[in-house]
GUMAR-271916 format. One record per residue (C-alpha): residue number from 1; x, y, z. Coordinates in steps of 0.25 Angstrom, whole numbers, always signed. Example, Ala and Ser with C-alpha at 12.3 -4.5 7.8 and 13.67 -1.06 7.14 Angstrom:
2
<1,<+49,-18,+31>>
<2,<+55,-4,+29>>
***
This chain:
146
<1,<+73,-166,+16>>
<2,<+66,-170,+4>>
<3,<+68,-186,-1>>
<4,<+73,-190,+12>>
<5,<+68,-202,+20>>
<6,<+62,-202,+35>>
<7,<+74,-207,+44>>
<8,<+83,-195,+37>>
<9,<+72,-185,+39>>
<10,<+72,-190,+53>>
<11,<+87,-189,+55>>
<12,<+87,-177,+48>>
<13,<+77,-172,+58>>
<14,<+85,-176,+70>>
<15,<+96,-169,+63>>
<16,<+90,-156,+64>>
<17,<+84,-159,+79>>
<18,<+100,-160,+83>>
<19,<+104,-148,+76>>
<20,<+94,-141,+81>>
<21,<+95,-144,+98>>
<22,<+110,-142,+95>>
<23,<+107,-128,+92>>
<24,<+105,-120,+106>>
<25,<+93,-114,+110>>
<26,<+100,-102,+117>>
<27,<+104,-88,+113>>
<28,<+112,-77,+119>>
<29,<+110,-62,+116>>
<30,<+118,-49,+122>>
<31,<+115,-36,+122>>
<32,<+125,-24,+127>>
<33,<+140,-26,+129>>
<34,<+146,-33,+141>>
<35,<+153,-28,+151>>
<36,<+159,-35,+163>>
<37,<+150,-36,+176>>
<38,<+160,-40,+184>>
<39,<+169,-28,+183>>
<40,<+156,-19,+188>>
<41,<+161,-22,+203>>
<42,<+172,-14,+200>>
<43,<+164,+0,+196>>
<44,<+165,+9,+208>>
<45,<+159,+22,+209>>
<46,<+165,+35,+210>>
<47,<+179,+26,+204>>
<48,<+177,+19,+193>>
<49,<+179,+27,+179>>
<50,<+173,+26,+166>>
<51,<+186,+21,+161>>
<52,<+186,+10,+171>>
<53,<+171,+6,+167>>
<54,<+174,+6,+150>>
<55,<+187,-3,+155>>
<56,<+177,-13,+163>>
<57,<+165,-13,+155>>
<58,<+169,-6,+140>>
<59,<+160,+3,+134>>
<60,<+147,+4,+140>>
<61,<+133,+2,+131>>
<62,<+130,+16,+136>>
<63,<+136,+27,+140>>
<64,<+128,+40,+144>>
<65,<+137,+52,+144>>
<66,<+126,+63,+153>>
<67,<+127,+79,+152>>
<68,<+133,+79,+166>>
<69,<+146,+70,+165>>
<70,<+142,+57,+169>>
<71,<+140,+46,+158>>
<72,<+132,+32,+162>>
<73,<+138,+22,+157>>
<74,<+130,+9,+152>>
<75,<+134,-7,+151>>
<76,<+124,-17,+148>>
<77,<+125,-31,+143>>
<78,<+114,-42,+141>>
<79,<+114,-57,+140>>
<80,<+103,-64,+135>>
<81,<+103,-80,+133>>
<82,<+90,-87,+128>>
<83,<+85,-100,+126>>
<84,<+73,-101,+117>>
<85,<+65,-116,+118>>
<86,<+60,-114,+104>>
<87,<+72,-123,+98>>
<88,<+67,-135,+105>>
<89,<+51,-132,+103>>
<90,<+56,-133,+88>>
<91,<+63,-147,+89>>
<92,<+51,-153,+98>>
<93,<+43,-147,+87>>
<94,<+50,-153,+76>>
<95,<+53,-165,+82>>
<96,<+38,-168,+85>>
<97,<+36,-164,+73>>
<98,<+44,-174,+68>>
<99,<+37,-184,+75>>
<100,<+23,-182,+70>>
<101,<+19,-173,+82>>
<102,<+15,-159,+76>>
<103,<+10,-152,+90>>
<104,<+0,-141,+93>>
<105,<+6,-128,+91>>
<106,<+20,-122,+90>>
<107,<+29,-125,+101>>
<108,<+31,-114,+112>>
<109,<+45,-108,+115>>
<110,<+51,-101,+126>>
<111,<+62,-92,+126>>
<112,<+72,-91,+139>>
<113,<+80,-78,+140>>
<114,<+89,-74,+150>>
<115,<+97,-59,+150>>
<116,<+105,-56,+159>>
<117,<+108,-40,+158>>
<118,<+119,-32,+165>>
<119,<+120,-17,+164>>
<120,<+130,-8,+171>>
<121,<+127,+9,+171>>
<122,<+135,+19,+176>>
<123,<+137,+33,+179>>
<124,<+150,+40,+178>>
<125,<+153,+54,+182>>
<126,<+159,+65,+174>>
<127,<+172,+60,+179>>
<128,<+170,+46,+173>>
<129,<+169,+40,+185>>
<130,<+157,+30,+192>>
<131,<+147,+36,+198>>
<132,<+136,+26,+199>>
<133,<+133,+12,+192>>
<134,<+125,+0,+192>>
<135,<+125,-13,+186>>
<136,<+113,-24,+184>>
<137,<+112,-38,+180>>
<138,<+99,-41,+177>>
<139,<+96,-57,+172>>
<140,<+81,-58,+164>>
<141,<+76,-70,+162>>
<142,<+65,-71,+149>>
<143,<+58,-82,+143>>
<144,<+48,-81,+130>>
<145,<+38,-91,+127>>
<146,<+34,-91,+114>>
***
């Protein structure tokens, strides 16, 4: 801002400070299609159809139709939130930049992540019935410096 006097560059400054920590430090990704984990308990084997699966879960991410009848069916679905410490670095930087303060080198980040990963697979028979399955829930935690 060209022209303008200290005590508005200031505010100005601060302005941007407040917009900035307003804005949230946090992102979500997905990967997959959900499906609902808490109709799983209802799978049984040797009873439960292919219909009743696609009605419960919809369509699955894969599906595997194999030279002897049976088809492996595959439901996955990923969650990842993060929260990356650079935002703030920044504002610090800035802010004792502001102050006269120019510091040694760039600030360091970190990156926390968490996923959280369920997938469901199972085997149906020529019949379209349930043969076998298995579900997992896997949660890994990540975190990056750099």
């Amino acid at each position: 801002m060209a022209g303008t006097s200290g005590p508005h560059r200031r505010w100005f400054a601060g302005l941007w400070c407040l917009v900035l920590l307003a804005a949230p430090p946090t992102a979500c990704a997905s990967r997959g299609s959900k499906f609902d984990i808490d109709k799983v308990p209802r799978i049984e084997k040797g009873v439960t159809t292919r219909e009743q699966v696609e009605g419960w879960f919809g369509p699955p991410v894969s599906m595997t139709e194999r030279p002897s009848g049976f088809a492996v069916y595959r439901y996955f679905h990923e969650d990842e939130t993060s929260r990356d410490t650079g935002v703030f670095s920044r504002i610090g930087a800035f802010i004792a930049g502001f102050f006269g303060y120019r510091g040694r080198g760039a600030p360091v980040n970190v990156r926390y992540a968490n996923s959280v990963r369920h997938e469901l697979v199972l085997l149906f028979d020529p019949d379209g019935v349930v043969k076998t399955y298995g579900y997992d829930r896997t949660e890994i935690p990540s975190r990056r410096v750099y």
